[in-house]
Every structure is written in C-alpha cells, then in structure tokens.
Steps between C-alpha positions, in 0.01 A plus 500: 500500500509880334418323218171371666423868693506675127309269342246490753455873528445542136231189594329741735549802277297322206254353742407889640466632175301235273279423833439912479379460141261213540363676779505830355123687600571701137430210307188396715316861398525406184255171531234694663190617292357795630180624354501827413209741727271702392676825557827582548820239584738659773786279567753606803818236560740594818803325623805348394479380136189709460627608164503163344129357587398801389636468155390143513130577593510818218638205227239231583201744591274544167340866635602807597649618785598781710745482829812605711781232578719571786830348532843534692750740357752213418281307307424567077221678361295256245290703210163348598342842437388584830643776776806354621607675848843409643533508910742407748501175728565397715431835677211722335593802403312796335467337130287232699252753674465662129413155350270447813279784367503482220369122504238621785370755290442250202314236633304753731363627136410096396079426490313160525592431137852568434751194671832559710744207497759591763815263456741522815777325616735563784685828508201658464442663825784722487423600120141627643589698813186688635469603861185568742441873438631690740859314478758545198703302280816501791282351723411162251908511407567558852221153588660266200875566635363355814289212365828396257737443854230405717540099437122511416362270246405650150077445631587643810651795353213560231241500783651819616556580156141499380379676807765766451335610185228645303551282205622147659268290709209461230431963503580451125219245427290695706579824279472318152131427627266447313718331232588147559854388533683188430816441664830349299758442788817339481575419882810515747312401801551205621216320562311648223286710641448745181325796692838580679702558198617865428296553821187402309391851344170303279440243812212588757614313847172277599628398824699733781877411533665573780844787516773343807784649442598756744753693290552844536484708174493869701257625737240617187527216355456246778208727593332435182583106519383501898140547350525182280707333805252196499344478142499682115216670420189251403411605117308186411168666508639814249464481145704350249457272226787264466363233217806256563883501609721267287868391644708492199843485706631336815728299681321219481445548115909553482589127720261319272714711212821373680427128573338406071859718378670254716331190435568579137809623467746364826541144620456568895271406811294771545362682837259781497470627848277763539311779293447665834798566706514797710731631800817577594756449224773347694234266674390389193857477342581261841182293393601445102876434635347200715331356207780506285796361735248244545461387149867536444604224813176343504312506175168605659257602450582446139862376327778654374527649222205737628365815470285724755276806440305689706324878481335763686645780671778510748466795782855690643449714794784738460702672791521928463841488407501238215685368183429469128288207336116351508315216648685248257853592503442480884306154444783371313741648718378277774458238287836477417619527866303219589651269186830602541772235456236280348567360080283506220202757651409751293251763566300817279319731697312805332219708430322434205490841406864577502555709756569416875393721729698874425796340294564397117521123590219247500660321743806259511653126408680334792654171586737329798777722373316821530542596853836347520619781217316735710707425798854477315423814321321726800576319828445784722135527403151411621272561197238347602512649808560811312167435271747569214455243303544683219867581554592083614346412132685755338829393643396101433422579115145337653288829361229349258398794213164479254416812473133617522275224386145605431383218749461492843427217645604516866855349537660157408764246658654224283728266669731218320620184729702323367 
C-alpha cells in the first residue's frame, strides 16, 4: 500500500509537469506570424510568466521591436531586449504604479501606423495598479486585500478591478488610439472570456455588466463603487482599434494537454470533468470526493484503474482571523477529509503557476491516510475550520513545491483510483 501512494504521487507529479509543457502558451507565440507595420512595433507582455513569451515572441519575430515586460518579483528576468520591470503580486505595490506609467505613456505616443501587441495573462492586475484620480495607491492595495478574502470569483473580482482603474477596463486601448492593437492572452478565467483577464487593460466592454457585491472597501471607496452600483461604464462607442485577440493559454488548452499525455503514456480510464469549475473549495472538494468513492465501490462512471481531472478556479471566503495556505491546499484539505479511511485514492491539487495563493507551495498530494496523520499528529486542531491549511499539509508532508512556472493556467486536480 505505501508502495502504491509513492508511486502514484510521482504519477501525478509527471502528469502536472509534462501536461504544463504541452500546454505551455510560450511555445504557441512562437507559431504565430505577425507582419511587421508600417511604423513602429511596441510589444507590452504583463503577468505571470510574462518574461518567457516575451523572449519567445522577440526569437520568432523577424522585425524590430520596442517594449516593457512586467513580471512578479519571484519570477527570472529573460534577455529578450526589452524593459523588464519587476512588481509585486499578489498585492500592488509602488514598482507596479511606476510600470503603469510608464506603459501609459508609451502607447499614448503610438499613431495609426505603428502596432501594439499587448500579451497578458493573469497576475496582471496587480502588476498595473492605477487608481481613479483623486484616490492613491493605498486605496487599490487597500480594494485587492478585500477582493482576495471576499470568496468572490476571479470575474467578479476583475469587474471591480477594471472599474477601479485608469488603465484596466479597456482606458489603455482607448489611450493607444489611433494605433491598432492585437491582443496575445493566455487566460485564467474560467469560461474563457479573454476581456476579463488582468482586468482587460486592451479590451473595450461592448455590453454593460452588472457590480452585486455589497462589500465594503471604506466609506471613499464604496462611494466611488455606489456610482457604478448597477453597471461599468459603457465604452463601446469610444475609440479603439483592436484588429484581433488570440487565446494562446487556458484551462481548456491544459485538460486537452492532460488527457493526449495520458492516453500516451499511462494505462488508465480516463475522466475529464470540467474546464469550468468555480465555487467554494470545500463544496467542490465534497463533489470530486463523491465521484471518486463511487468509482472505487462501484466502478462508475468509469472503472478502476481511473483517473479524474478537472480545472477552473476554486473560491475561499476567509474569516478575519484566519490561517496560512490558498484555495488548493484548502481544496485538498477537504478533499482529503472527505476520502479519509478510503485505499488507493490519490489526489494533486495546484496552481499551474506555482504558487498558491500567499505561500511557496502549489498546492498538495493527499490520499485516505492523509487526514488520519493529521489527526494522530495534531488532534486538538480544526484546520479547516482554522482556514490553515497550510499548517495541516505541512505537518502531513502533503505540501506540493514547483516553484514559479512561467505558465498560468488557472489551477489543476489529478486524481488516481485505484
């Protein structure tokens, strides 16, 4: 039996990583022709793994080019010969509002011939922090600290986002104006709605979306927000050229990734569940954990040995007073509550850029065992309850490291039934 839980973690372990490179966005930058313009080339990638499709899209585009990469601070710096700018996330900081800026006042100097490509992918709204004049940097810190424990879904939480701004929300198409943009985006939004990652700085909304959240983010704030209480601002009739946005990245790009790795390489039934899934990460946890006890006494809906995968985001509302560890460790967490006792179920749960939530771990590996150690070793303590997730997986030797990947594509759950 611990023979069975090793080898099937190192299963899941290889299936995260070589689904990450068949999937990787880097390597889909390089297939795309781009015809030079007349003028000048500006290129501008934000997000996580900025840095690398930028250095793919300077190696595979013939022309020159000018442009400013932002990145997080913990990931590397590629030589791909343009600006590289280094901010914090997942709460913006000063470093962000300078790279704001200094993008801004780039592409506001673009004409009808020259070409932006913007390349984003998720992380990017707090590398660009730029609040409504007449508020300051504290007050978009002081809004993204609310939005990260507020149990909102990652669209929810860019709607407020790109209103919250003078950058996000489609103002920085509207300033590159007159020259025409094309859009590279590598999305974590489920449901694939492109104009909602990073908060959509290079996306004009056409159609008025609705703000229901009644959170409180401080009397100026909320004042601010009680204006916009029923709809964004309507900016389809303002100018902006956007010539075509291309997904190069997504969940549903990384399952197809997952299933032809494991067709090739692994002899098992295999289950893809969802692209899509969103909610609360122990409700979700409580809806994989029905699945699998099912194909483990039951073989349905598909026979042992199987494997299920699913993606998209999971939410966690947290408490004020709250533990360490993000929406995965807590997913798997609960998962492993609701399995315990139970043989040969195995179960990865990450983000697919490396990092979960404000920790070092992508997520964590549990089984049947896991919340049995948990007990034996800590019996006094509720971390779930707790939202300290963090802490149970450290004292389980659950904690699953990567480091930073380059890629993020929304997170990813791998179960093993055997």
């Amino acid at each position: 039996m611990v023979k069975e839980k090793i080898d099937d973690q190192q299963i899941l372990k290889d299936i995260f990583s070589k689904s990450l490179e068949l999937a990787d966005p880097a390597k889909k930058i390089e297939k795309i022709n781009f015809d030079p313009p007349v003028g000048q080339l500006f290129f501008v990638a934000v997000g996580k793994g900025a840095g690398r499709l930028a250095n793919s899209f300077k190696k595979s585009y013939p022309g020159k080019a000018d442009g400013i990469v932002v990145i997080p601070e913990n990931e590397k710096c590629y030589e791909s010969g343009f600006e590289v700018i280094k901010a914090t996330h997942p709460i913006p900081s000063k470093k962000g509002l300078d790279a704001s800026l200094k993008i801004l006042n780039a592409i506001s100097k673009l004409g009808k011939d020259d070409l932006l490509i913007f390349c984003i992918s998720g992380g990017a709204s707090a590398l660009l922090p730029l609040p409504p004049e007449g508020f300051a940097l504290e007050d978009e810190i002081q809004l993204n600290k609310i939005l990260l424990g507020s149990g909102l879904s990652i669209k929810e939480m860019n709607l407020f986002r790109g209103v919250f701004s003078q950058i996000k929300g489609g103002k920085l198409a509207l300033a590159a104006y007159p020259c025409p943009i094309i859009n590279l985006v590598v999305s974590d939004i489920p449901g694939g709605d492109l104009s909602l990652v990073g908060s959509g700085p290079t996306f004009v909304p056409e159609i008025k979306r609705t703000i229901s959240s009644n959170l409180d983010f401080g009397s100026n704030i909320n004042k601010f927000f009680s204006e916009y209480k029923k709809i964004l601002i309507q900016r389809g009739d303002q100018n902006a050229i956007v010539l075509k946005s291309v997904c190069i990245g997504s969940s549903a790009i990384l399952l197809d990734s997952v299933r032809d790795y494991i067709e090739k390489k692994y002899e098992f039934n295999l289950l893809l569940l969802s692209s899509e899934f969103e909610g609360d990460a122990s409700s979700l946890a409580n809806f994989h954990a029905s699945i699998l006890k099912e194909i483990k006494r039951f073989d349905r809906p598909i026979k042992k040995p199987a494997i299920i995968v699913s993606s998209g985001e999971a939410h966690v509302k947290l408490p004020k007073n709250h533990g360490r560890g993000g929406r995965n460790s807590h997913f798997a967490l609960a998962l492993a509550k609701e399995i315990e006792g139970v043989p040969g179920i195995t179960a990865l749960a990450a983000d697919t850029d490396g990092i979960d939530g404000f920790e070092k771990n992508a997520g964590a590996i549990i089984s049947g065992d896991t919340f049995q150690v948990l007990k034996e070793r800590a019996p006094q303590n509720d971390f779930l309850e707790a939202f300290d997730s963090f802490s149970a997986h450290k004292i389980a030797s659950s904690l699953f490291y990567t480091g930073a990947t380059g890629i993020n594509l929304n997170d990813i759950r791998i179960a093993i039934v055997r």
